[in-house]
C-alpha positions as CSV (number, residue, x, y, z in Angstrom):
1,X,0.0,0.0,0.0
2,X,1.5,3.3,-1.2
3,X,1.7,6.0,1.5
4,X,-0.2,8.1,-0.5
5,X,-3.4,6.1,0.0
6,X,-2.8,5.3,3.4
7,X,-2.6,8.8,3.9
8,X,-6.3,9.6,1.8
9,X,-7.6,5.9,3.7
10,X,-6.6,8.2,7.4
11,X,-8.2,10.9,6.2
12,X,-11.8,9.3,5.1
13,X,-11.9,7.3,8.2
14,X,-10.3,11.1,10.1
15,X,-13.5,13.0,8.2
16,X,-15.7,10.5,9.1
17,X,-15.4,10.2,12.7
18,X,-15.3,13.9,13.3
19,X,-18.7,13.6,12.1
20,X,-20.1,11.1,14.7
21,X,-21.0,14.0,17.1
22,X,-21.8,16.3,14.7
23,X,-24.2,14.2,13.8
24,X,-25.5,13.8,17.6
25,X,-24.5,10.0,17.5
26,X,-22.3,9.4,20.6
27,X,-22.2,11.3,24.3
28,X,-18.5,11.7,25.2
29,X,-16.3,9.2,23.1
30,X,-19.3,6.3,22.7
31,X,-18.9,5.9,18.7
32,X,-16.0,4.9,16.0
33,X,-15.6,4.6,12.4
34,X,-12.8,2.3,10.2
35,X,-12.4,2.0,6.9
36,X,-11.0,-0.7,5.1
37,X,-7.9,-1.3,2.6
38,X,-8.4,-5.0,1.5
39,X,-5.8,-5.0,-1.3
40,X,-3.2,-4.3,1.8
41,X,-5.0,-6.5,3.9
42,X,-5.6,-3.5,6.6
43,X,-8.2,-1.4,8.1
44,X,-7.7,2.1,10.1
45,X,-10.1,2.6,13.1
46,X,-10.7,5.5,15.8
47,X,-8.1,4.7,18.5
48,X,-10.2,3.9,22.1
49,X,-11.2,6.5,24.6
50,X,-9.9,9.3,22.4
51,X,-12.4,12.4,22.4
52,X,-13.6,13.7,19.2
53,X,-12.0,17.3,19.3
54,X,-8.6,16.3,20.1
55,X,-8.5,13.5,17.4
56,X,-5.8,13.8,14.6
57,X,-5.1,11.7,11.7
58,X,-1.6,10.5,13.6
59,X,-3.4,9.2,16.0
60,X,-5.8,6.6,14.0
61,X,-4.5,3.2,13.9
62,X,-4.1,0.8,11.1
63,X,-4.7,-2.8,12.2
64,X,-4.5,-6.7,10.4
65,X,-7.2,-8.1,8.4
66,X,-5.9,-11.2,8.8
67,X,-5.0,-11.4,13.1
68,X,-6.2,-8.6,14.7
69,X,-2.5,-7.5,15.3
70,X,-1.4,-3.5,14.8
71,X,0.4,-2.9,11.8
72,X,0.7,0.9,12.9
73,X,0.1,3.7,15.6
74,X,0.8,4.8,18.9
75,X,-2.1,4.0,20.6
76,X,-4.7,1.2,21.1
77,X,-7.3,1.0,18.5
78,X,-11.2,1.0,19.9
79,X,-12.2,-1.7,21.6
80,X,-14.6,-2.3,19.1
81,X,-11.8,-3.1,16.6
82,X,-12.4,-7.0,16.6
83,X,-16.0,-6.3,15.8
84,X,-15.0,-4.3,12.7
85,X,-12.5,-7.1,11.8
86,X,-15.5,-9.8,12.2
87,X,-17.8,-7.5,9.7
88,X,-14.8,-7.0,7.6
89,X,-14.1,-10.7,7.1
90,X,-17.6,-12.0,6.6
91,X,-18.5,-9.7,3.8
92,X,-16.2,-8.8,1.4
93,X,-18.4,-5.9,0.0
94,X,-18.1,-3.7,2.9
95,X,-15.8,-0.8,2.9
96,X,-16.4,1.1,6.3
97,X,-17.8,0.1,9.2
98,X,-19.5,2.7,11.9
99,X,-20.4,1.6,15.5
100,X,-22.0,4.6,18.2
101,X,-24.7,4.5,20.6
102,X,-27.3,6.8,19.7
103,X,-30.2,6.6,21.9
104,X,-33.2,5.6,19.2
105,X,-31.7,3.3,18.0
106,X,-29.7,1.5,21.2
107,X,-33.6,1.9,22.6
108,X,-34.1,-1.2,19.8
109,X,-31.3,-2.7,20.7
110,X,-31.8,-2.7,24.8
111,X,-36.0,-3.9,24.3
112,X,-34.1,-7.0,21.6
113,X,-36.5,-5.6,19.1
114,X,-35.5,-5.0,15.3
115,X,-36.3,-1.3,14.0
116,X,-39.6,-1.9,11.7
117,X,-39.7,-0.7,8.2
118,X,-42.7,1.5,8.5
119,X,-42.4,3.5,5.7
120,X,-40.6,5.2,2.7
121,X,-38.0,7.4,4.3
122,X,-36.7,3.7,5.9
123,X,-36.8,1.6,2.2
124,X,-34.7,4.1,1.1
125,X,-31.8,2.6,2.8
126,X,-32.7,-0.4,4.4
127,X,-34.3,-3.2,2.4
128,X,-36.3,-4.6,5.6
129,X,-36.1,-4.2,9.2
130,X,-33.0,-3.4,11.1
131,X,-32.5,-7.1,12.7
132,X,-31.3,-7.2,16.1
133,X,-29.0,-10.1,17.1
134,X,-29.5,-12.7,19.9
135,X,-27.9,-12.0,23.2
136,X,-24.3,-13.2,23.9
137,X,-23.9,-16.2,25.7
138,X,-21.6,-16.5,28.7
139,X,-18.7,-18.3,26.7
140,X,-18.7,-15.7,23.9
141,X,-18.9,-12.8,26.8
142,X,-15.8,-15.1,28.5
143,X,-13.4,-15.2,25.2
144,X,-13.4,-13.0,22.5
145,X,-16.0,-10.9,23.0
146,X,-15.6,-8.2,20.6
147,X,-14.9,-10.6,18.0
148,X,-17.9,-12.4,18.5
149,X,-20.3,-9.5,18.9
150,X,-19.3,-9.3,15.2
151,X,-19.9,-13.4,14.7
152,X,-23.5,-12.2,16.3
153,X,-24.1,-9.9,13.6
154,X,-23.0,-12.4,10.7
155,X,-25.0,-15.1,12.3
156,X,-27.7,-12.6,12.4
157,X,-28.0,-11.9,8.5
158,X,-27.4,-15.7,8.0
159,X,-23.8,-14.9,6.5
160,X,-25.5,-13.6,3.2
161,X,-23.2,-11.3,1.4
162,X,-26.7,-10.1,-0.8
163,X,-28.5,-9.1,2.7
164,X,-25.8,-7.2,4.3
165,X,-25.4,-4.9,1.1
166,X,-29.5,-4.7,1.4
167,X,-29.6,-4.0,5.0
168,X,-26.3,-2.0,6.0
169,X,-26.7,-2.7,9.5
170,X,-27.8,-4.3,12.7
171,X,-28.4,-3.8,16.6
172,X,-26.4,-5.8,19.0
173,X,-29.0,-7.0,21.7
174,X,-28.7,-4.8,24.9
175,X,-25.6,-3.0,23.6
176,X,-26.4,-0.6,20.2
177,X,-26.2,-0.5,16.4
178,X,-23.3,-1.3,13.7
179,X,-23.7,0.2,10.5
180,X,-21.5,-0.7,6.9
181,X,-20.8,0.4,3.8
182,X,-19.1,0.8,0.3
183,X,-16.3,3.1,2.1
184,X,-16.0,4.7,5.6
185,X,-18.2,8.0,5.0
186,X,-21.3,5.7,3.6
187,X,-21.2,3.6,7.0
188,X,-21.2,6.5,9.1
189,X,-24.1,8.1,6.6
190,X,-25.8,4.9,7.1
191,X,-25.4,5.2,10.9
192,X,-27.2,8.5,10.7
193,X,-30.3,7.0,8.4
194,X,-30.3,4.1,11.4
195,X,-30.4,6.4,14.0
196,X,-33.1,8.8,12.1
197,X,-35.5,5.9,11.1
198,X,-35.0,4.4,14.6
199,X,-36.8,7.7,16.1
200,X,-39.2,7.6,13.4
201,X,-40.3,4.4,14.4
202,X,-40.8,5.3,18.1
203,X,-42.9,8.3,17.0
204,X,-45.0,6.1,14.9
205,X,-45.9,3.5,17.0
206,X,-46.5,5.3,20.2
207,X,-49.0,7.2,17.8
208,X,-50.4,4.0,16.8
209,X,-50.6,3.0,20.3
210,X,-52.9,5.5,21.0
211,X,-54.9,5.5,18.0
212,X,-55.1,1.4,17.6
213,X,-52.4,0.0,15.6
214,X,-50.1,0.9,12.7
215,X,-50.9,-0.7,9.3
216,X,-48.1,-2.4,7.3
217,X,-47.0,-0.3,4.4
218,X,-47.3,-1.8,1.2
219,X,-44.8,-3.9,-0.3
220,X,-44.6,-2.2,-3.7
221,X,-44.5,0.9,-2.5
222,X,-40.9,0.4,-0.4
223,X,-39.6,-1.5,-2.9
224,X,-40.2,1.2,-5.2
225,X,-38.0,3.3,-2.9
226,X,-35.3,1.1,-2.5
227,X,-34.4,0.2,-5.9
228,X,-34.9,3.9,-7.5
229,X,-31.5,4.5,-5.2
230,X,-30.0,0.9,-5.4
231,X,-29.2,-1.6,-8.0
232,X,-28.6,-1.4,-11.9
233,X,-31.8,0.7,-12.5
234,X,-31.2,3.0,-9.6
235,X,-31.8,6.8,-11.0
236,X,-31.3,9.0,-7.6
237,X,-29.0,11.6,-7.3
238,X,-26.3,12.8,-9.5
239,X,-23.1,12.1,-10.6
240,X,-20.4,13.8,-8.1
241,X,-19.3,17.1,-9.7
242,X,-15.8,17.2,-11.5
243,X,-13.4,19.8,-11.4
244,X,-13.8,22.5,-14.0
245,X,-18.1,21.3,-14.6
Protein backbone atom coordinates (compact mmCIF):
# COMPACT_ATOMS: atom_id res chain seq x y z
CA UNK A 1 0.00 0.00 0.00
CA UNK A 2 1.50 3.32 -1.18
CA UNK A 3 1.66 6.00 1.48
CA UNK A 4 -0.20 8.14 -0.51
CA UNK A 5 -3.39 6.12 -0.03
CA UNK A 6 -2.84 5.33 3.40
CA UNK A 7 -2.63 8.81 3.94
CA UNK A 8 -6.31 9.56 1.78
CA UNK A 9 -7.57 5.92 3.72
CA UNK A 10 -6.63 8.24 7.36
CA UNK A 11 -8.15 10.92 6.24
CA UNK A 12 -11.82 9.30 5.12
CA UNK A 13 -11.85 7.33 8.18
CA UNK A 14 -10.32 11.05 10.12
CA UNK A 15 -13.48 13.05 8.24
CA UNK A 16 -15.70 10.51 9.11
CA UNK A 17 -15.44 10.15 12.74
CA UNK A 18 -15.30 13.88 13.35
CA UNK A 19 -18.67 13.56 12.06
CA UNK A 20 -20.07 11.14 14.70
CA UNK A 21 -21.00 14.01 17.07
CA UNK A 22 -21.76 16.35 14.72
CA UNK A 23 -24.21 14.19 13.76
CA UNK A 24 -25.48 13.83 17.56
CA UNK A 25 -24.53 9.99 17.51
CA UNK A 26 -22.31 9.43 20.56
CA UNK A 27 -22.20 11.31 24.34
CA UNK A 28 -18.48 11.69 25.22
CA UNK A 29 -16.29 9.16 23.05
CA UNK A 30 -19.33 6.28 22.69
CA UNK A 31 -18.87 5.89 18.66
CA UNK A 32 -16.05 4.87 15.98
CA UNK A 33 -15.61 4.62 12.38
CA UNK A 34 -12.80 2.30 10.22
CA UNK A 35 -12.41 1.96 6.95
CA UNK A 36 -11.01 -0.70 5.10
CA UNK A 37 -7.89 -1.34 2.60
CA UNK A 38 -8.39 -5.00 1.52
CA UNK A 39 -5.82 -5.03 -1.27
CA UNK A 40 -3.24 -4.26 1.81
CA UNK A 41 -5.01 -6.49 3.88
CA UNK A 42 -5.61 -3.52 6.59
CA UNK A 43 -8.20 -1.43 8.12
CA UNK A 44 -7.72 2.06 10.08
CA UNK A 45 -10.11 2.63 13.07
CA UNK A 46 -10.71 5.53 15.79
CA UNK A 47 -8.10 4.68 18.49
CA UNK A 48 -10.17 3.87 22.09
CA UNK A 49 -11.22 6.54 24.63
CA UNK A 50 -9.86 9.30 22.37
CA UNK A 51 -12.36 12.42 22.41
CA UNK A 52 -13.63 13.68 19.20
CA UNK A 53 -12.00 17.25 19.29
CA UNK A 54 -8.64 16.28 20.07
CA UNK A 55 -8.48 13.45 17.44
CA UNK A 56 -5.83 13.75 14.63
CA UNK A 57 -5.06 11.72 11.72
CA UNK A 58 -1.57 10.48 13.58
CA UNK A 59 -3.37 9.21 16.01
CA UNK A 60 -5.82 6.61 13.95
CA UNK A 61 -4.54 3.23 13.93
CA UNK A 62 -4.09 0.78 11.05
CA UNK A 63 -4.73 -2.84 12.25
CA UNK A 64 -4.51 -6.73 10.35
CA UNK A 65 -7.22 -8.15 8.37
CA UNK A 66 -5.89 -11.20 8.82
CA UNK A 67 -5.03 -11.39 13.05
CA UNK A 68 -6.23 -8.63 14.69
CA UNK A 69 -2.48 -7.54 15.28
CA UNK A 70 -1.36 -3.51 14.84
CA UNK A 71 0.44 -2.86 11.80
CA UNK A 72 0.67 0.88 12.91
CA UNK A 73 0.08 3.73 15.61
CA UNK A 74 0.79 4.75 18.85
CA UNK A 75 -2.14 3.99 20.63
CA UNK A 76 -4.71 1.22 21.14
CA UNK A 77 -7.28 0.98 18.54
CA UNK A 78 -11.20 1.01 19.87
CA UNK A 79 -12.19 -1.68 21.59
CA UNK A 80 -14.59 -2.29 19.10
CA UNK A 81 -11.81 -3.15 16.58
CA UNK A 82 -12.39 -7.04 16.62
CA UNK A 83 -15.99 -6.30 15.81
CA UNK A 84 -15.00 -4.28 12.74
CA UNK A 85 -12.47 -7.13 11.76
CA UNK A 86 -15.51 -9.83 12.17
CA UNK A 87 -17.84 -7.51 9.71
CA UNK A 88 -14.80 -6.99 7.58
CA UNK A 89 -14.14 -10.72 7.15
CA UNK A 90 -17.57 -12.02 6.59
CA UNK A 91 -18.47 -9.73 3.81
CA UNK A 92 -16.21 -8.79 1.41
CA UNK A 93 -18.42 -5.87 -0.03
CA UNK A 94 -18.10 -3.69 2.92
CA UNK A 95 -15.76 -0.83 2.89
CA UNK A 96 -16.36 1.13 6.26
CA UNK A 97 -17.84 0.14 9.18
CA UNK A 98 -19.47 2.70 11.90
CA UNK A 99 -20.43 1.60 15.50
CA UNK A 100 -22.00 4.58 18.18
CA UNK A 101 -24.66 4.48 20.56
CA UNK A 102 -27.34 6.84 19.73
CA UNK A 103 -30.19 6.62 21.91
CA UNK A 104 -33.25 5.60 19.25
CA UNK A 105 -31.66 3.35 18.00
CA UNK A 106 -29.71 1.48 21.25
CA UNK A 107 -33.62 1.90 22.58
CA UNK A 108 -34.11 -1.23 19.77
CA UNK A 109 -31.33 -2.72 20.74
CA UNK A 110 -31.76 -2.73 24.75
CA UNK A 111 -35.98 -3.85 24.30
CA UNK A 112 -34.09 -6.97 21.59
CA UNK A 113 -36.49 -5.55 19.07
CA UNK A 114 -35.55 -5.00 15.27
CA UNK A 115 -36.32 -1.35 14.03
CA UNK A 116 -39.62 -1.89 11.65
CA UNK A 117 -39.72 -0.66 8.21
CA UNK A 118 -42.65 1.52 8.47
CA UNK A 119 -42.42 3.50 5.73
CA UNK A 120 -40.63 5.22 2.70
CA UNK A 121 -37.96 7.37 4.33
CA UNK A 122 -36.66 3.66 5.86
CA UNK A 123 -36.78 1.65 2.19
CA UNK A 124 -34.65 4.14 1.05
CA UNK A 125 -31.75 2.61 2.78
CA UNK A 126 -32.66 -0.39 4.37
CA UNK A 127 -34.26 -3.16 2.38
CA UNK A 128 -36.30 -4.57 5.62
CA UNK A 129 -36.14 -4.24 9.15
CA UNK A 130 -33.00 -3.38 11.14
CA UNK A 131 -32.46 -7.07 12.74
CA UNK A 132 -31.35 -7.23 16.08
CA UNK A 133 -29.05 -10.13 17.13
CA UNK A 134 -29.47 -12.73 19.91
CA UNK A 135 -27.90 -12.04 23.22
CA UNK A 136 -24.30 -13.19 23.88
CA UNK A 137 -23.91 -16.20 25.65
CA UNK A 138 -21.57 -16.54 28.73
CA UNK A 139 -18.73 -18.27 26.75
CA UNK A 140 -18.68 -15.69 23.92
CA UNK A 141 -18.88 -12.77 26.84
CA UNK A 142 -15.80 -15.08 28.46
CA UNK A 143 -13.44 -15.17 25.17
CA UNK A 144 -13.41 -12.99 22.46
CA UNK A 145 -16.02 -10.91 23.00
CA UNK A 146 -15.65 -8.19 20.64
CA UNK A 147 -14.90 -10.63 17.95
CA UNK A 148 -17.86 -12.44 18.52
CA UNK A 149 -20.25 -9.46 18.93
CA UNK A 150 -19.35 -9.33 15.19
CA UNK A 151 -19.91 -13.41 14.68
CA UNK A 152 -23.49 -12.21 16.27
CA UNK A 153 -24.13 -9.86 13.59
CA UNK A 154 -23.02 -12.43 10.70
CA UNK A 155 -25.03 -15.10 12.33
CA UNK A 156 -27.70 -12.59 12.40
CA UNK A 157 -27.99 -11.95 8.46
CA UNK A 158 -27.36 -15.74 8.04
CA UNK A 159 -23.78 -14.94 6.49
CA UNK A 160 -25.47 -13.64 3.22
CA UNK A 161 -23.24 -11.26 1.40
CA UNK A 162 -26.68 -10.09 -0.76
CA UNK A 163 -28.49 -9.15 2.65
CA UNK A 164 -25.83 -7.23 4.26
CA UNK A 165 -25.44 -4.94 1.10
CA UNK A 166 -29.49 -4.71 1.38
CA UNK A 167 -29.58 -3.98 4.96
CA UNK A 168 -26.29 -2.03 5.98
CA UNK A 169 -26.70 -2.70 9.46
CA UNK A 170 -27.78 -4.29 12.65
CA UNK A 171 -28.43 -3.75 16.60
CA UNK A 172 -26.43 -5.75 18.98
CA UNK A 173 -28.97 -6.98 21.73
CA UNK A 174 -28.73 -4.79 24.90
CA UNK A 175 -25.57 -3.01 23.55
CA UNK A 176 -26.43 -0.58 20.25
CA UNK A 177 -26.24 -0.52 16.36
CA UNK A 178 -23.31 -1.30 13.72
CA UNK A 179 -23.71 0.23 10.54
CA UNK A 180 -21.52 -0.66 6.88
CA UNK A 181 -20.84 0.43 3.76
CA UNK A 182 -19.07 0.82 0.32
CA UNK A 183 -16.35 3.13 2.07
CA UNK A 184 -16.00 4.66 5.58
CA UNK A 185 -18.21 7.95 4.98
CA UNK A 186 -21.32 5.74 3.59
CA UNK A 187 -21.22 3.65 7.00
CA UNK A 188 -21.19 6.48 9.12
CA UNK A 189 -24.06 8.07 6.57
CA UNK A 190 -25.85 4.91 7.07
CA UNK A 191 -25.38 5.23 10.85
CA UNK A 192 -27.20 8.51 10.74
CA UNK A 193 -30.33 7.03 8.41
CA UNK A 194 -30.25 4.06 11.40
CA UNK A 195 -30.39 6.42 14.01
CA UNK A 196 -33.10 8.83 12.15
CA UNK A 197 -35.52 5.92 11.09
CA UNK A 198 -35.05 4.39 14.60
CA UNK A 199 -36.81 7.70 16.15
CA UNK A 200 -39.18 7.64 13.38
CA UNK A 201 -40.27 4.37 14.40
CA UNK A 202 -40.75 5.35 18.07
CA UNK A 203 -42.92 8.31 16.95
CA UNK A 204 -45.02 6.15 14.91
CA UNK A 205 -45.90 3.49 17.05
CA UNK A 206 -46.45 5.32 20.20
CA UNK A 207 -49.05 7.25 17.81
CA UNK A 208 -50.44 4.05 16.81
CA UNK A 209 -50.59 2.98 20.34
CA UNK A 210 -52.94 5.54 21.03
CA UNK A 211 -54.89 5.47 18.05
CA UNK A 212 -55.13 1.38 17.61
CA UNK A 213 -52.35 0.00 15.61
CA UNK A 214 -50.10 0.90 12.66
CA UNK A 215 -50.86 -0.72 9.25
CA UNK A 216 -48.10 -2.45 7.35
CA UNK A 217 -47.05 -0.32 4.36
CA UNK A 218 -47.30 -1.81 1.18
CA UNK A 219 -44.76 -3.88 -0.28
CA UNK A 220 -44.61 -2.20 -3.75
CA UNK A 221 -44.52 0.93 -2.52
CA UNK A 222 -40.92 0.44 -0.39
CA UNK A 223 -39.62 -1.51 -2.91
CA UNK A 224 -40.16 1.18 -5.21
CA UNK A 225 -37.99 3.28 -2.88
CA UNK A 226 -35.32 1.13 -2.49
CA UNK A 227 -34.41 0.15 -5.88
CA UNK A 228 -34.88 3.88 -7.50
CA UNK A 229 -31.49 4.48 -5.19
CA UNK A 230 -30.02 0.90 -5.36
CA UNK A 231 -29.17 -1.58 -8.04
CA UNK A 232 -28.61 -1.43 -11.93
CA UNK A 233 -31.81 0.66 -12.47
CA UNK A 234 -31.15 3.00 -9.60
CA UNK A 235 -31.78 6.83 -10.98
CA UNK A 236 -31.30 9.04 -7.63
CA UNK A 237 -29.04 11.63 -7.28
CA UNK A 238 -26.32 12.75 -9.53
CA UNK A 239 -23.13 12.14 -10.58
CA UNK A 240 -20.40 13.78 -8.13
CA UNK A 241 -19.31 17.10 -9.70
CA UNK A 242 -15.81 17.25 -11.55
CA UNK A 243 -13.38 19.83 -11.44
CA UNK A 244 -13.79 22.47 -13.98
CA UNK A 245 -18.13 21.27 -14.57
Amino acid sequence: MSETHLQKLRREVLAANLRIPEAGLATLTWGNVSGVDRDAGVFVIKPSGVRYADLAEEDLVVVALEDGRVVDGHLRPSTDAETHRCLYRAFPSIGGVTHTHSAHAVAFAQARRPIPMLGTTHADTFNGPVPVTEDLTAEQCAKDYEYNTGQVIVARLGADPRRAEEVPGALVSRHGPFTWGATAEAALENAVVCEAVAEMALHTLALGFRLGGVSEPPRHLLERHFTRKHGPDAYYGNAPRTEGS
